[in-house]
C-alpha positions in Angstrom: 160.3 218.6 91.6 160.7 220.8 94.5 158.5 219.1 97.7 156.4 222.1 98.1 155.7 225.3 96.4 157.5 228.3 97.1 155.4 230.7 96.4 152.9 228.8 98.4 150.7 231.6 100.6 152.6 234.2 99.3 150.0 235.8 96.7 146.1 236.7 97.2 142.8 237.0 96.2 141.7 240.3 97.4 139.0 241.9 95.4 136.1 240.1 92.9 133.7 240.9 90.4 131.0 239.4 88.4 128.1 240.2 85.6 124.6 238.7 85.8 125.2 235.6 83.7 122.9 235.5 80.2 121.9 233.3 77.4 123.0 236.3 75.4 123.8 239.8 77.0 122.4 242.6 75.9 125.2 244.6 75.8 129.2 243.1 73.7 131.3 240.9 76.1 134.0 243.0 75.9 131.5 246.7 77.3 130.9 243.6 80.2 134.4 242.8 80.7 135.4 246.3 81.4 132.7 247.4 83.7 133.4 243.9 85.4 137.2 244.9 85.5 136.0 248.5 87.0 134.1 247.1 89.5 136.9 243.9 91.0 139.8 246.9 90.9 137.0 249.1 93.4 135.9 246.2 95.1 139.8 245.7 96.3 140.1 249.5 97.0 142.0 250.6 94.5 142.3 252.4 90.8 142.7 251.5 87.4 146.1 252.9 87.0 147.4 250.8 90.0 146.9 247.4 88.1 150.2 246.6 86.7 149.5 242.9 85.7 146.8 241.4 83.2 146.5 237.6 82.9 143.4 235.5 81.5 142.8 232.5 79.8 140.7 233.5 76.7 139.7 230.4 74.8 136.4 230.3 73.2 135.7 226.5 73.8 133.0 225.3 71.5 133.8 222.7 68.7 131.5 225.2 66.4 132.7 227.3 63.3 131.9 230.3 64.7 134.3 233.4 64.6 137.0 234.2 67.3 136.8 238.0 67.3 139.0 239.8 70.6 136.3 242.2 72.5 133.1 240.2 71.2 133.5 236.2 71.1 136.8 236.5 73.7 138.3 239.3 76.0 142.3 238.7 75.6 144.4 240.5 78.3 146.2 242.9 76.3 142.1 243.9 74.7 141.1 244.7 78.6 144.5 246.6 79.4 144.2 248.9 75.9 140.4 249.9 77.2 141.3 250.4 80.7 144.1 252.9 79.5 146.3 251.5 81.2 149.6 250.9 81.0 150.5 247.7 82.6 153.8 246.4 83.7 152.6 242.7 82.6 150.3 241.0 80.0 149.9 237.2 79.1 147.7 235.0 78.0 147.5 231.3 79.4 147.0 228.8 76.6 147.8 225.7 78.1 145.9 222.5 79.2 143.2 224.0 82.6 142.5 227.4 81.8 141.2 229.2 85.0 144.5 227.3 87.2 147.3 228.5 84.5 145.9 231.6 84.6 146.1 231.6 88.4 149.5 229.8 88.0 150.9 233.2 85.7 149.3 235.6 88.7 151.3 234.0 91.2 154.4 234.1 89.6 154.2 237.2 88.0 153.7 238.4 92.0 156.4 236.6 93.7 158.7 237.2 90.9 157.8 241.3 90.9 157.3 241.4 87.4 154.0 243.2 88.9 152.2 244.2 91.7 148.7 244.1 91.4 147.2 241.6 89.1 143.6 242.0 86.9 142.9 237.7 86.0 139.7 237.7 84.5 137.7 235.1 82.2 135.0 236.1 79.6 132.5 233.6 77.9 130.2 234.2 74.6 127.5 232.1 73.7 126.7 232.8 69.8 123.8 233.4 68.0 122.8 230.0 66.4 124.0 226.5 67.4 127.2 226.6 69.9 129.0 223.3 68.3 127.5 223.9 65.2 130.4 223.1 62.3 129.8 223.1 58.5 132.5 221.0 57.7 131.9 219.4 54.5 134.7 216.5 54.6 137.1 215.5 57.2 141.1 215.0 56.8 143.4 213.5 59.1 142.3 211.8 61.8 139.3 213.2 62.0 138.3 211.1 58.4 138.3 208.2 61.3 135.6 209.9 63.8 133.6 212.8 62.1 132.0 211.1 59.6 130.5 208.2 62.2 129.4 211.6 64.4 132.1 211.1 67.0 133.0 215.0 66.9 132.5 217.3 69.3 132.8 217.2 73.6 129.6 214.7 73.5 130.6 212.0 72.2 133.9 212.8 73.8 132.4 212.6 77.3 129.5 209.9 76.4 132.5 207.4 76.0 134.4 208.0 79.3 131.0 207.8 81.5 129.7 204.7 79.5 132.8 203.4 80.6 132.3 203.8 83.9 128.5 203.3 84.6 129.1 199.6 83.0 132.4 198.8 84.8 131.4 200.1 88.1 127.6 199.0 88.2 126.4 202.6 88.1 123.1 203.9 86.6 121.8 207.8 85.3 120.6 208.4 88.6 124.2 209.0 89.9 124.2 211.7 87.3 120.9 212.8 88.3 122.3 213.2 91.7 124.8 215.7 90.7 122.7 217.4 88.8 120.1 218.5 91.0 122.7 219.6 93.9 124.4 221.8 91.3 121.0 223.3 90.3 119.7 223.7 93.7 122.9 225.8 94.3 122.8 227.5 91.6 119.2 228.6 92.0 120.4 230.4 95.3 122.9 232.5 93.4 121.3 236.3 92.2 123.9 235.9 89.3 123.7 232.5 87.8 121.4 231.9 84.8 119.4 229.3 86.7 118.7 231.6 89.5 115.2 230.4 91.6 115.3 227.5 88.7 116.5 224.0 90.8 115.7 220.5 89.1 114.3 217.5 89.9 115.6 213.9 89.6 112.4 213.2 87.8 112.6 216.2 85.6 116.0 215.2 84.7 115.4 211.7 83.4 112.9 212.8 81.9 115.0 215.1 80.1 116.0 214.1 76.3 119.0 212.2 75.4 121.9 213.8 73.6 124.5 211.2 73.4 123.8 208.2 75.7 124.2 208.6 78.8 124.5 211.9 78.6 121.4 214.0 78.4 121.1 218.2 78.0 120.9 218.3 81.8 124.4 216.9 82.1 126.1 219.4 80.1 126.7 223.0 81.1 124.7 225.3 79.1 126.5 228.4 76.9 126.2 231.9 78.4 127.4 235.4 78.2 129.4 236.3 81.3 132.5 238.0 82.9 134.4 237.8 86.2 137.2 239.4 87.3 139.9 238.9 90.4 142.6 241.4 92.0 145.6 239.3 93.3 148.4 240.9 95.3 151.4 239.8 97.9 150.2 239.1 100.9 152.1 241.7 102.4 150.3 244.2 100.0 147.4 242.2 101.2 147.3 243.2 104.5 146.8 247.0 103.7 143.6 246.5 101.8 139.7 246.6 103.1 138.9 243.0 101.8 140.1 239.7 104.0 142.9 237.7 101.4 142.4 234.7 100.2 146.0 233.0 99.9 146.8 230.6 96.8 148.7 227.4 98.6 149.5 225.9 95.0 148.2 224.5 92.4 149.1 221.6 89.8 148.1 221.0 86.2 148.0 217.7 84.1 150.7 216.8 81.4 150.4 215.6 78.0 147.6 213.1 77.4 148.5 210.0 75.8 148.2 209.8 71.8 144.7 209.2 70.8 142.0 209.4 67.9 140.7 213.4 68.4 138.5 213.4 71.1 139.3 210.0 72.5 139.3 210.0 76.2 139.2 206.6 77.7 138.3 206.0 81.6 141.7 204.9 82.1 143.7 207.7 80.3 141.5 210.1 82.6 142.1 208.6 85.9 145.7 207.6 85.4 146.3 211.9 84.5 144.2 212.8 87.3 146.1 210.1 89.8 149.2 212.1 89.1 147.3 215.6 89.0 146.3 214.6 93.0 150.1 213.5 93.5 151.9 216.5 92.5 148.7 219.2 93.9 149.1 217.4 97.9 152.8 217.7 97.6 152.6 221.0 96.2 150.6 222.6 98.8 151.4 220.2 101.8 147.4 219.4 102.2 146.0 216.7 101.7 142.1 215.6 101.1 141.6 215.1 104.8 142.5 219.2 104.9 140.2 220.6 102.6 137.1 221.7 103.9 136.0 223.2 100.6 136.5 221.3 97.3 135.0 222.5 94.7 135.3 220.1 91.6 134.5 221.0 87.9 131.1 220.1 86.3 131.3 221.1 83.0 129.8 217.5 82.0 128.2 215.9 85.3 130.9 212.9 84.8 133.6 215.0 85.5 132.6 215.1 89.2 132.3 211.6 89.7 135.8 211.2 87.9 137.3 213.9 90.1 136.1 212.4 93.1 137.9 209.3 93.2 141.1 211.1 91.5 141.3 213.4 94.4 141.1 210.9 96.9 138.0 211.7 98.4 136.2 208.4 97.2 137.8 204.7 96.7 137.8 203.9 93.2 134.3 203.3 91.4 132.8 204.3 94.6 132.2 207.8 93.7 128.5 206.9 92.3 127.0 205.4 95.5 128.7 208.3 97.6 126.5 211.0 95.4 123.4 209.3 95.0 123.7 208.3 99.5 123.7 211.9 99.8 127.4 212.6 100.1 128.0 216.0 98.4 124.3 217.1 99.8 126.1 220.8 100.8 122.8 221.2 103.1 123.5 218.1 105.1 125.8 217.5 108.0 129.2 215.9 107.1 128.4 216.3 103.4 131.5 217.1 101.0 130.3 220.2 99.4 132.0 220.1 95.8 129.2 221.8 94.3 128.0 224.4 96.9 128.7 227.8 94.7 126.3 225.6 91.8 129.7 224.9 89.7 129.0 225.4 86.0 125.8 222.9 86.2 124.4 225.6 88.5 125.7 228.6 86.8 126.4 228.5 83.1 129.4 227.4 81.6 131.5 230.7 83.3 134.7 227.6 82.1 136.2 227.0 85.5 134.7 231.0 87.4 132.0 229.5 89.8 134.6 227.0 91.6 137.4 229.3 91.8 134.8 232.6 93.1 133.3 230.1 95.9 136.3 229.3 97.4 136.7 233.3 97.5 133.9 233.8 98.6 133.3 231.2 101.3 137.3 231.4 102.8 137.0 235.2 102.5 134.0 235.6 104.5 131.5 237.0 101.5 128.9 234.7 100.5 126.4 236.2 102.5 123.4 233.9 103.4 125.1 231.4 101.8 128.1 231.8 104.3 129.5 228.1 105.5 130.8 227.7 109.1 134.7 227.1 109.5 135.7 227.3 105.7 139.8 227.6 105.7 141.2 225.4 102.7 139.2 225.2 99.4 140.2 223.6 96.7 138.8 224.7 93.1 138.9 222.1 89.5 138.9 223.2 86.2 138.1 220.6 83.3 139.1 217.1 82.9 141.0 215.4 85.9 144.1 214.3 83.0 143.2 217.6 81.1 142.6 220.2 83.8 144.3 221.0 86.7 143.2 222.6 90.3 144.1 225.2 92.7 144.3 225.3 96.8 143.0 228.0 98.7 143.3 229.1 102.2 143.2 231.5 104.6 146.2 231.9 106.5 149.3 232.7 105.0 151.3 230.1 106.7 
C-alpha cells in the first residue's frame, strides 16, 4: 500500500444540505431527496445542470421484511439524477462494508480521476410504517436454522453479545453506556433538525428505560427516521472559486472481510482486531495521527460502538474507554474533553446511517455551525458503523 493517499487534500466539501429529520415525513423520501439535492447544489452556488457526478450509498438497513422500493424506502443515485434532469457525467452506487466513507471514497476519486467535476453524495433513510426489524419468516435455512430460532436475529442480539463481552472482561457497568447516551442527546437536543431537538436525557431516565436485549436497552440504539442530506464535492482548485470555505478530504480507510462467523456473530475480539487495522491503514493514509485530530466524530448507531471505537482509534488504552466516558472525557462542554459526539451522532439525531458525523465535521472545520461553533476546529475525523465493519474519513481544512 502506498504510504499516503494521493488524492489526499485534493477534493472538497463545499456545499450541504439537510431535511428536518421525522418519525415519518409527511411528504415520499424521494419529493425530500430532491428538494434536499436543490438546496446543497444552491448552497455551493451553483445549478443543477452543473452536477456531473452522483454517488450515494442507498441501503435500507433494517433486518425487517419490508419492501425496498427506489424513490420511497431508498433514493439510489441514478433515481436522484433522472428527477433532477440531469444528465450527469457519473453515477454509482457504493455497496460495500461503511456506507457514508465508500461513498465519500467514489467522490474523491471520481474528482481526482476527472471522471466528473462536481459531485451530488447524498444519503436517504425511511422508517416504515409498522415494526422496523419486523420479519415474518416462518422457518430458517442455512445458518440461520442455528440462530433464528433461539431469537439471535437481528442487530440486537448482534450488538448485546459484543458489549456483554466487554462490560464483563473490562469491569464496566450500564452507566458507561448511560454516559454516552446522555452527551449524544444533549447534543442532539441543540440541533433545529434532529428528531430529539430540545429533548436531552438523563442518566436516571435512561436506566430506567426498558431492556431490549441485555445490556442493551431502547436508549442505546438509534431510533428509525425519515431524512435526507446532501453534499457538493469539488477539486480544491474549483474550490477556491466558490462562496462557501472547503472542507478538504485527507483520506479515508475502510475495514476488510470479517472473519467467518454464525450470521450476526460479532465477537469483541473480531471487532477490535478489524478496527486495530482500520486505525493502521487511516494514520498512514492521511499522515495524522490521533494526537492531530481535534474533531473525531465516532459512530453511535448502538452506544457500544463508541466505546469500541475509542480504544480502536487510539484515543483510549484498551478497556479503558468506559472510565474515560463516564470521568467526563467526551463531555464536548468541558475543557480538554474529546468531543466524539458534539453534532449528537445518530443517538442525538436519528439513525441519518453515518450523516450527523460526517455534516459536523463540515460544519465545525468549515466555519457553519453557528452557536454551536468550536474554537480552533482544523482536522475532524468522522466513523461510520462497526470499527471491523465500517470505516472513517479525515477532514481538514488546509489543503496541504
Amino acid at each position: 500500500m502506498s504510504p499516503q493517499f494521493k488524492a489526499g487534500r485534493q477534493v472538497a466539501i463545499v456545499g450541504y444540505a439537510h431535511s428536518v429529520v421525522r418519525r415519518h415525513a409527511e411528504r415520499p423520501l424521494g419529493a425530500l431527496a430532491v428538494d434536499v439535492a436543490r438546496e446543497a447544489i444552491a448552497d455551493a452556488g451553483l445549478r443543477p445542470g452543473t452536477v456531473d457526478g452522483f454517488v450515494t450509498a442507498a441501503l435500507f438497513p433494517t433486518a425487517g421484511a419490508h419492501a425496498v422500493v427506489d424513490g420511497v424506502s431508498t433514493v439510489s443515485a441514478n433515481w436522484l439524477a433522472e428527477r433532477l434532469d440531469v444528465a450527469p457525467r457519473y453515477v454509482a452506487g457504493f455497496q460495500g462494508i461503511g456506507q457514508i466513507p465508500g461513498s465519500v471514497a467514489l467522490a474523491v476519486n471520481v474528482i481526482a480521476s476527472g471522471a466528473a467535476d462536481y459531485v451530488l453524495l447524498h444519503r436517504a433513510l425511511h422508517n416504515p410504517p409498522g415494526r422496523y426489524h419486523d420479519n415474518p419468516m416462518c422457518e430458517a435455512r442455512g445458518l440461520q436454522q442455528w440462530t433464528a430460532p433461539q431469537g439471535f436475529f437481528g442487530p440486537l442480539p448482534m450488538i448485546a453479545l459484543p458489549a456483554n463481552e466487554y462490560l464483563q472482561r473490562y469491569g464496566a457497568d450500564r452507566e458507561a453506556l448511560a454516559a454516552v447516551v446522555v452527551e449524544a442527546r444533549k447534543n442532539g437536543a441543540r440541533i433545529p433538525w434532529s428528531y430529539w431537538h430540545k429533548r436531552p436525557l438523563t442518566t436516571e431516565e435512561y436506566l430506567a428505560a426498558a431492556m431490549i436485549n441485555d445490556p442493551v436497552c431502547r436508549y442505546d440504539c438509534d431510533i428509525p427516521v425519515d431524512g435526507v442530506a446532501a453534499f457538493v464535492l469539488t477539486s480544491a482548485e474549483r474550490a477556491r472559486d466558490l462562496p462557501n470555505k472547503p472542507v478538504y478530504v485527507a483520506g479515508y480507510a475502510s475495514s476488510g472481510t470479517i472473519p467467518r462467523r454464525l450470521p450476526l456473530h460479532w465477537p469483541l475480539d473480531d471487532i477490535m482486531a478489524g478496527g486495530a487495522e482500520v486505525a493502521r491503514q487511516l494514520w498512514r493514509h492521511t499522515g495524522v495521527g490521533p494526537g492531530d485530530v481535534d474533531l473525531p466524530q465516532v459512530y453511535d448507531g448502538f452506544s457500544p460502538f463508541v466505546l469500541f471505537w475509542l480504544e480502536a482509534l487510539g484515543f483510549c488504552p484498551l478497556g479503558e474507554a468506559h472510565r474515560f466516558v463516564q470521568d467526563g472525557g467526551i463531555d464536548s462542554d468541558a475543557p480538554g474533553g474529546l468531543p466524539v459526539l458534539s453534532g449528537g451522532g445518530a443517538l442525538g439525531n436519528g439513525r441519518m446511517h453515518g450523516i450527523p458525523q460526517m455534516l459536523e465535521c463540515y460544519l465545525q472545520l468549515a466555519g457553519r455551525a453557528g452557536e454551536r461553533q468550536r474554537e480552533s476546529a482544523t482536522v475532524g475525523l468522522a466513523c461510520h458503523s462497526s470499527p471491523h465493519y465500517g470505516g472513517a474519513v479525515v477532514y481538514t481544512t488546509t489543503p496541504w
